[in-house]
Phi, psi and omega in degrees: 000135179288145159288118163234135176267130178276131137323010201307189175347313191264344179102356193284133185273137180224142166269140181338312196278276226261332161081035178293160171291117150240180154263186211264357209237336182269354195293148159226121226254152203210125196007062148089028199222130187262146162254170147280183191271317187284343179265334168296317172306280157356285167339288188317292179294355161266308150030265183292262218316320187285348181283317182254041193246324165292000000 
């Protein structure tokens, strides 16, 4: 899946959830979508619950 990073105005890459500045090298991607780490994370522990939860 291509990686697209939301961009804004200024050119600065921001994440998708929380829209904080990251850079772009710092993203961590989530079906073709950039996080921050901590929102990635997040991402991660809804996952897992939902996996053992089946």
């Amino acid at each position: 899946m291509k990686k697209k990073p939301w961009i804004d105005e200024t050119g600065a890459c921001r994440c998708e959830s929380c829209g904080k500045k990251v850079p772009r090298d710092a993203l961590f991607w989530e079906r073709g979508l950039g996080y921050c780490k901590a929102c990635f994370r997040e991402i991660e522990r809804e996952r897992k619950k939902r996996h053992s939860d089946s």
